[in-house]
Rosetta silent file (secondary structure, phi, psi, omega in degrees, C-alpha in Angstrom):
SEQUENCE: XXXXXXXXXXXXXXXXXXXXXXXXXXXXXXXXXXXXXXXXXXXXXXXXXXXXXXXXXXXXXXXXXXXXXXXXXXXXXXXXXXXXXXXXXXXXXXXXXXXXXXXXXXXXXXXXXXXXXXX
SCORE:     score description
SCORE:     0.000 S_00000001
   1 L     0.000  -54.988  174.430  -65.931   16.433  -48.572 S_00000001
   2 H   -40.556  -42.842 -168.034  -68.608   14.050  -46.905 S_00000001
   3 H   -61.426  -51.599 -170.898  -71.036   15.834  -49.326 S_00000001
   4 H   -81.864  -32.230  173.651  -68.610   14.616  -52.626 S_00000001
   5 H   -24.362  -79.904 -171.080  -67.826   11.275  -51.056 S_00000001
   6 L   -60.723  -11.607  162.258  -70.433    9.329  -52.645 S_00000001
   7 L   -91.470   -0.757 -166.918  -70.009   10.594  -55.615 S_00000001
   8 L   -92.056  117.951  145.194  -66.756    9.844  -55.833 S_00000001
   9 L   -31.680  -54.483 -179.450  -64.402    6.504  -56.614 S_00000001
  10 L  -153.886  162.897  168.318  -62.418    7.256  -53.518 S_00000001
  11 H   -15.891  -68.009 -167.897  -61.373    9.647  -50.505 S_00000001
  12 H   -35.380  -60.163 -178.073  -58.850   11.106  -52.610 S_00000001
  13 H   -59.030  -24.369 -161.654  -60.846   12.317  -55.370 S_00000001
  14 H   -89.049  -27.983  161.881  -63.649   13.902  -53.138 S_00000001
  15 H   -55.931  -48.202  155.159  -60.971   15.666  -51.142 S_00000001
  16 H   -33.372  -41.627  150.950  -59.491   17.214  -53.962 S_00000001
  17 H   -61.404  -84.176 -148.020  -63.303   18.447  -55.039 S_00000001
  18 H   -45.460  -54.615  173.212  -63.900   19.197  -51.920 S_00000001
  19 L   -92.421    9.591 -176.158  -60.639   21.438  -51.367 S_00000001
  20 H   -25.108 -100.635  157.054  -60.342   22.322  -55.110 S_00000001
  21 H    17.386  -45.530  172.529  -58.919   26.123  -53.620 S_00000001
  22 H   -92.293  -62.670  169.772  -56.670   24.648  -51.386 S_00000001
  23 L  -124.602  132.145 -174.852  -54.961   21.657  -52.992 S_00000001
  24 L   -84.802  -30.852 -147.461  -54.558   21.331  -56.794 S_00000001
  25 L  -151.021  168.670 -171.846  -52.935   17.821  -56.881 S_00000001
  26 H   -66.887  -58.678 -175.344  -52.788   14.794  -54.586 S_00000001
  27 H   -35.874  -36.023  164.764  -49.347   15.925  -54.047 S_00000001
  28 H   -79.769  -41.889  161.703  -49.858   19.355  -52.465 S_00000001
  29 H   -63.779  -26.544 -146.209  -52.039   17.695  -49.539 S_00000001
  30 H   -76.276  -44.524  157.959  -49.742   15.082  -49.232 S_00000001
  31 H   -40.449  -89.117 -157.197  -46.856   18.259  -48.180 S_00000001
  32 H   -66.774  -12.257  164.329  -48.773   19.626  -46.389 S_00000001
  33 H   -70.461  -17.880 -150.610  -50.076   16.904  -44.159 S_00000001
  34 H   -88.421  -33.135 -162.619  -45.777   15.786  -44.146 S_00000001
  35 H   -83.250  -33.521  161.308  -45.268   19.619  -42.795 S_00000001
  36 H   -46.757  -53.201  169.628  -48.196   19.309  -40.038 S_00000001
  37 H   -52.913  -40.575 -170.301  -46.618   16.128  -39.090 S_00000001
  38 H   -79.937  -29.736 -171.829  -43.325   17.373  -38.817 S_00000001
  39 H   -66.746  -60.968 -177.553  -44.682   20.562  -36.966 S_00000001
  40 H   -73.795  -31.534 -178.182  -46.207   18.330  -34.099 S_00000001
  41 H   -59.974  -67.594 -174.834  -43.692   15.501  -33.884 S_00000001
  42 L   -53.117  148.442 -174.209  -40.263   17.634  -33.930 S_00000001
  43 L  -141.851  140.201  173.373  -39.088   19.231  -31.093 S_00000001
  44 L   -81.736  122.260  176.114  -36.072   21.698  -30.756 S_00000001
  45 H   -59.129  -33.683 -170.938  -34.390   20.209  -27.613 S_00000001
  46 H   -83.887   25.301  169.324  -33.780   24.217  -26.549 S_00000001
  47 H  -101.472  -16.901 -154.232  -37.594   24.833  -26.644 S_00000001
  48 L   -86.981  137.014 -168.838  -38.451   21.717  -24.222 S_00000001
  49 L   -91.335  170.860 -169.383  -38.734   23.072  -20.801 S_00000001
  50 L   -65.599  140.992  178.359  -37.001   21.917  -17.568 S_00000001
  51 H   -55.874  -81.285  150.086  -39.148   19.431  -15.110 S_00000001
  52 H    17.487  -77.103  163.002  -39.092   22.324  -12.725 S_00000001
  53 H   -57.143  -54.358 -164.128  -40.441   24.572  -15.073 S_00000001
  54 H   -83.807  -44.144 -162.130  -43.608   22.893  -16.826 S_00000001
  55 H   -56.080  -31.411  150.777  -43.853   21.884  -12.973 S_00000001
  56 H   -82.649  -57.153  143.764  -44.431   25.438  -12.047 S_00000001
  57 H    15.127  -75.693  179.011  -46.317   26.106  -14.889 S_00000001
  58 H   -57.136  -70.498  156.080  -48.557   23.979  -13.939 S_00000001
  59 H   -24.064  -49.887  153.743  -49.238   25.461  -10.819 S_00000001
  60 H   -47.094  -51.901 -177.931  -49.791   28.256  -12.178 S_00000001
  61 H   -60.512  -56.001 -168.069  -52.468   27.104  -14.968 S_00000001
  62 L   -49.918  -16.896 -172.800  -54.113   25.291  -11.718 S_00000001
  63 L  -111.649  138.414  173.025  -54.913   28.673   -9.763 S_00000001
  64 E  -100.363   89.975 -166.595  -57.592   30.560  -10.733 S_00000001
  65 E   -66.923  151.171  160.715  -56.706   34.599  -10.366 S_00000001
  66 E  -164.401  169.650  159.889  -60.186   36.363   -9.430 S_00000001
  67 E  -125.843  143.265 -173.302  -61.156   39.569   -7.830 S_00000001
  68 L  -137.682  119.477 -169.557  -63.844   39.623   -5.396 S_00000001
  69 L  -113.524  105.004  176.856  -65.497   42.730   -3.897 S_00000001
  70 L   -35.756  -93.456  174.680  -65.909   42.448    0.081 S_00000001
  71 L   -94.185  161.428  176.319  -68.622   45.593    0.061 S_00000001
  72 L   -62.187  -14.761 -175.996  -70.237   47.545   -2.679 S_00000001
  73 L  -103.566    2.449 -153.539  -68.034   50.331   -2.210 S_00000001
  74 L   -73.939  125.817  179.058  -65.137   48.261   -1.336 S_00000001
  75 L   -45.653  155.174  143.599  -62.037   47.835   -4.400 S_00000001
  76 L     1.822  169.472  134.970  -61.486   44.269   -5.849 S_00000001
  77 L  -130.685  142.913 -149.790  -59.677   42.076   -4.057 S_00000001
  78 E  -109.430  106.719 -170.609  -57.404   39.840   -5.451 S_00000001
  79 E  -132.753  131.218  169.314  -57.939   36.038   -4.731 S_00000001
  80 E  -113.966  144.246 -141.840  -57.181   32.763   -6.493 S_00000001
  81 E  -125.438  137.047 -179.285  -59.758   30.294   -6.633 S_00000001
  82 L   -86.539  179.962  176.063  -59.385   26.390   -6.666 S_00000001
  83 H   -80.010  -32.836 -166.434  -61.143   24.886   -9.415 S_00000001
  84 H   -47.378  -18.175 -166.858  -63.424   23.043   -6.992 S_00000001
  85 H   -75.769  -63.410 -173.697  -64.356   26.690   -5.558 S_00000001
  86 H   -47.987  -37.666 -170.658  -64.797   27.892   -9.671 S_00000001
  87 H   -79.649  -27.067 -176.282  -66.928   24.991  -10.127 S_00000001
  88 H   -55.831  -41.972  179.206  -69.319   25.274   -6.778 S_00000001
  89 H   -83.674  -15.698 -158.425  -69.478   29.296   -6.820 S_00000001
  90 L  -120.977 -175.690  175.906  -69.597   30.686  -10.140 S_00000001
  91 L   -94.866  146.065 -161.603  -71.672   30.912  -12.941 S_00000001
  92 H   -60.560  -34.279  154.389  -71.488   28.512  -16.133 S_00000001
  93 H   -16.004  -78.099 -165.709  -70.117   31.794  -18.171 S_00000001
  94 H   -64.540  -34.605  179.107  -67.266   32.319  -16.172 S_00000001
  95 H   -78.150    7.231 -176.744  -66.500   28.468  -15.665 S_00000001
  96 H   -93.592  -25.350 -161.259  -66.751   28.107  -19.864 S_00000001
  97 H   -91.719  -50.874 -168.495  -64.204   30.982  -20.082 S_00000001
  98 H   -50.325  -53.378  171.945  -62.355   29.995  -17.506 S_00000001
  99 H   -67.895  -29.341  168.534  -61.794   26.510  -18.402 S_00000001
 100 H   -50.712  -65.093  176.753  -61.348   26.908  -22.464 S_00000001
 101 H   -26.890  -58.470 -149.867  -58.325   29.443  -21.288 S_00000001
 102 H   -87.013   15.811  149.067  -56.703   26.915  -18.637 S_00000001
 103 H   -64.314  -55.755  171.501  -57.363   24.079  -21.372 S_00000001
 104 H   -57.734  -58.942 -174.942  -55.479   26.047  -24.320 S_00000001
 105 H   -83.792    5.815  151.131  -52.540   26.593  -21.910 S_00000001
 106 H   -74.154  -12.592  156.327  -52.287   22.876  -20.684 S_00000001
 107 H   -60.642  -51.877  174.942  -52.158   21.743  -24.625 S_00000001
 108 H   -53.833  -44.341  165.172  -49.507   24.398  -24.353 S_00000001
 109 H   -46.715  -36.052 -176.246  -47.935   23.416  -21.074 S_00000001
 110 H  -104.556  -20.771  176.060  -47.482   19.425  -22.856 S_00000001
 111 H   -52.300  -56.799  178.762  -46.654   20.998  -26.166 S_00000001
 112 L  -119.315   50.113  156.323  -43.292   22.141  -24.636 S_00000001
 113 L  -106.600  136.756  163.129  -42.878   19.706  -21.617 S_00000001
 114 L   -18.197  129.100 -162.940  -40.696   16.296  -21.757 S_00000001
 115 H   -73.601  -52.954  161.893  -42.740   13.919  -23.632 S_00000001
 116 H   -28.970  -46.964 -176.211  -41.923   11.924  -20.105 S_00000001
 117 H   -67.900  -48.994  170.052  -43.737   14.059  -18.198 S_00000001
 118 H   -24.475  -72.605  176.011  -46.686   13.811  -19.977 S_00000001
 119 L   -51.353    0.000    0.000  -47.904   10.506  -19.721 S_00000001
C-alpha cells in the first residue's frame, strides 16, 4: 500500500490496489473493518470471567513451570520459576519463548476479564 500511495489521489484508492485480491470495492473493506470492530468491542456477558477467576488466571500466567535436573542421572524435577529467577538464570532463548507464550495468554487473560479489571 505505502508502495501505491504516492501514486495515488488518496488512501482509499492505493488500498484497493494494494489489496486488489482481497477487497473489490470500498465497501467490502469497509465490512470487514465493521466485523473486526464488532469482534473486539462485543462481549457475550457469559464469556466474561468472574474477578476470582481472571484473578487466578493470573497467577497462573505469572509462574513459570520448569524442570530442573539435580544430577546428571537424576529425573527432572518439577519447579516454577519467578520471572525475576527466568530473567537472572536462563538463557535469552528460553526467556523469548517464555515470555511471547505468557504475553499471548495475558492479551487472552484481558480479552475475557471485566473491562474493570483491566485498567
Amino acid at each position: 500500500m505505502l508502495r501505491e500511495l504516492p501514486r495515488c489521489w488518496n488512501w482509499e484508492t492505493a488500498v484497493l490496489h494494494a489489496f486488489s485480491s482481497t477487497f473489490h470495492s470500498m465497501l467490502d473493506l469497509e465490512k470487514m473493518w465493521s466485523v473486526n470492530i464488532l469482534a473486539l468491542t462485543a462481549r457475550d456477558p457469559s464469556q466474561v470471567w468472574s474477578k476470582v477467576a481472571c484473578l487466578d488466571k493470573l497467577s497462573d500466567i505469572l509462574a513459570i513451570p520448569t524442570q530442573l535436573r539435580v544430577a546428571t542421572n537424576a529425573l527432572p524435577e518439577r519447579e516454577v520459576m519467578s520471572w525475576q529467577q527466568a530473567i537472572s538464570s536462563r538463557d535469552f532463548p528460553f526467556q523469548t519463548g517464555v515470555f511471547q507464550q505468557k504475553l499471548s495468554q495475558l492479551t487472552a487473560l484481558r480479552l475475557n476479564a471485566r473491562p474493570r479489571l483491566c485498567r
